[in-house]
C-alpha positions in Angstrom: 0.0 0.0 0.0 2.9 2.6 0.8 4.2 1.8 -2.6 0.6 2.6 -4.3 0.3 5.9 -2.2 3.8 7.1 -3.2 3.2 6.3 -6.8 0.1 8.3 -6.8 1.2 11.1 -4.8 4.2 11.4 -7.1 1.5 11.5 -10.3 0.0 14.0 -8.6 2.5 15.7 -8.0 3.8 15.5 -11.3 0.0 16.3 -12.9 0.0 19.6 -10.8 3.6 20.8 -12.4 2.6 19.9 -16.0 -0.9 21.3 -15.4 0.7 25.0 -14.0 3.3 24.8 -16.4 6.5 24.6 -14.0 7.8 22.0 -16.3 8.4 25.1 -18.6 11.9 26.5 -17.9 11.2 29.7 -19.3 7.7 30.1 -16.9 10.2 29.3 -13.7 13.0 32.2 -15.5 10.3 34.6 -15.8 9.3 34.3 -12.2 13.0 34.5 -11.5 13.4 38.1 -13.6 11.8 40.5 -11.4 13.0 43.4 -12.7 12.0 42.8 -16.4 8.6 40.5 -17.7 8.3 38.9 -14.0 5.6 35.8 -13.8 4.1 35.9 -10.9 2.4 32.1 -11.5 5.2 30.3 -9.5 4.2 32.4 -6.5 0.7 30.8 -6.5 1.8 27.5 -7.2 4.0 27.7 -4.1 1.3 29.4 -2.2 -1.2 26.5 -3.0 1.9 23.9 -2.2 2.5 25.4 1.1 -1.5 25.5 2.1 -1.9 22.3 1.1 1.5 20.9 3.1 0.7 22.9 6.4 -2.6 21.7 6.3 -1.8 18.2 6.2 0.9 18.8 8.7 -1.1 19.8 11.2 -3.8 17.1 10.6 -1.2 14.5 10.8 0.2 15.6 14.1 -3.3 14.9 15.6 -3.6 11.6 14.4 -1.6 8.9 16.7 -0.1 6.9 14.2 0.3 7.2 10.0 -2.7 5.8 7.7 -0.5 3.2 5.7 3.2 3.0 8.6 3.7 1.7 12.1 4.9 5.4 13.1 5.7 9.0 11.5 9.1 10.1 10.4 8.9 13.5 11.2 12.1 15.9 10.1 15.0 15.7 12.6 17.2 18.5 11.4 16.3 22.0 12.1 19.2 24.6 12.8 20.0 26.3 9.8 23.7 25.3 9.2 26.4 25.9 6.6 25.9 22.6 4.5 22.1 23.8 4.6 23.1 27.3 3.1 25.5 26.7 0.8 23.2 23.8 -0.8 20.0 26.8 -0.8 23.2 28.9 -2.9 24.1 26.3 -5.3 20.0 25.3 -5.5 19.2 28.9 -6.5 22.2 29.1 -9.1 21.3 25.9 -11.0 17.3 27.2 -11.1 18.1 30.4 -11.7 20.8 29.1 -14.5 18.3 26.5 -16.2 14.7 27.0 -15.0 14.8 23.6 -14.0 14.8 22.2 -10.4 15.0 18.2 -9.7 11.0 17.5 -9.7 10.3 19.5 -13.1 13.4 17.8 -14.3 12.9 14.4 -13.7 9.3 15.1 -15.5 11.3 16.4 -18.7 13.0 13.6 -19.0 10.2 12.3 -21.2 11.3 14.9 -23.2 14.5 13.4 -24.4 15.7 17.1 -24.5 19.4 17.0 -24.4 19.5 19.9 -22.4 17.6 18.6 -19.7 19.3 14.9 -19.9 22.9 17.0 -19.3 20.9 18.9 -16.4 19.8 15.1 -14.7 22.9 13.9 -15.2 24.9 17.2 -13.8 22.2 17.2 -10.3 23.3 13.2 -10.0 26.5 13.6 -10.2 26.5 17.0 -7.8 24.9 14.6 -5.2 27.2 11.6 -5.4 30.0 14.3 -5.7 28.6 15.7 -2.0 27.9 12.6 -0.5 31.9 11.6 -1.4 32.9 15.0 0.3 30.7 14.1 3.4 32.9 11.0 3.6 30.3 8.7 4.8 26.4 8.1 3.5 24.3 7.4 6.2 22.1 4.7 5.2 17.9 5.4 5.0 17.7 3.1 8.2 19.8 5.1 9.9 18.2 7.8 8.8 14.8 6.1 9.7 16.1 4.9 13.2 17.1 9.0 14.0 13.6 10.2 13.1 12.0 7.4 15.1 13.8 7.8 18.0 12.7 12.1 17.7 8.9 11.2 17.2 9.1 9.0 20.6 10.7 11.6 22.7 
């Protein structure tokens, strides 16, 4: 069942980029360009995103356990730290660059544009490259066993 859920909240979320048209690079650049022909669209589309996000938040956080898991995973991290700002900085430059940020991306791939294949390819390799400077990966049960552990205490 958790495999069904993800697979349609993914298809959702991918209908609702392709529907406001933030698979378009040049929509997301002319949000970006505020001082010439600015967009405002993406400004909705985040509105909506975070409405829809905090709502279900705070719904969740009544209910004692998940619909479809033994427990919630809630966030552990939550200073804002160096890795965190440098990675918002390099985020922003590649959006701003190429109108493109990993969910609309992935989504293009059906495309078969080149540029947005050398874009996939470049965000893969900027993440193995990280998790190589990190030195270590932690593992998703690690990961798993860290939020657990916060949503006990």
């Amino acid at each position: 069942m958790q495999r069904a859920a993800s697979l349609l909240c993914g298809l959702i979320f991918g209908l609702g980029l392709l529907i406001s048209g933030m698979t378009q690079p040049a929509k997301v650049l002319g949000f970006l360009d505020v001082l010439g022909y600015w967009d405002p669209t993406l400004a909705f589309v985040m509105a909506a995103a975070l409405i829809t996000s905090g709502t279900g938040y705070a719904l969740a956080r009544w209910k004692k356990h998940p619909l479809l898991a033994p427990r919630f995973i809630w966030p552990i991290k939550t200073k804002i730290d160096r890795p965190l700002i440098v990675g918002s900085i390099l985020f922003g430059i590649g959006w701003g660059l190429v109108g493109l940020c990993p969910g609309p991306a992935i989504e293009n791939l059906a495309s078969l544009s080149p540029r947005v294949i050398v874009f996939v390819f470049a965000m893969i390799a900027g993440t193995i490259l990280k998790d190589r400077a990190k030195g270590r990966v932690p593992s998703a049960t690690a990961i798993e066993n860290a939020a657990l552990a916060r949503s006990d205490g």
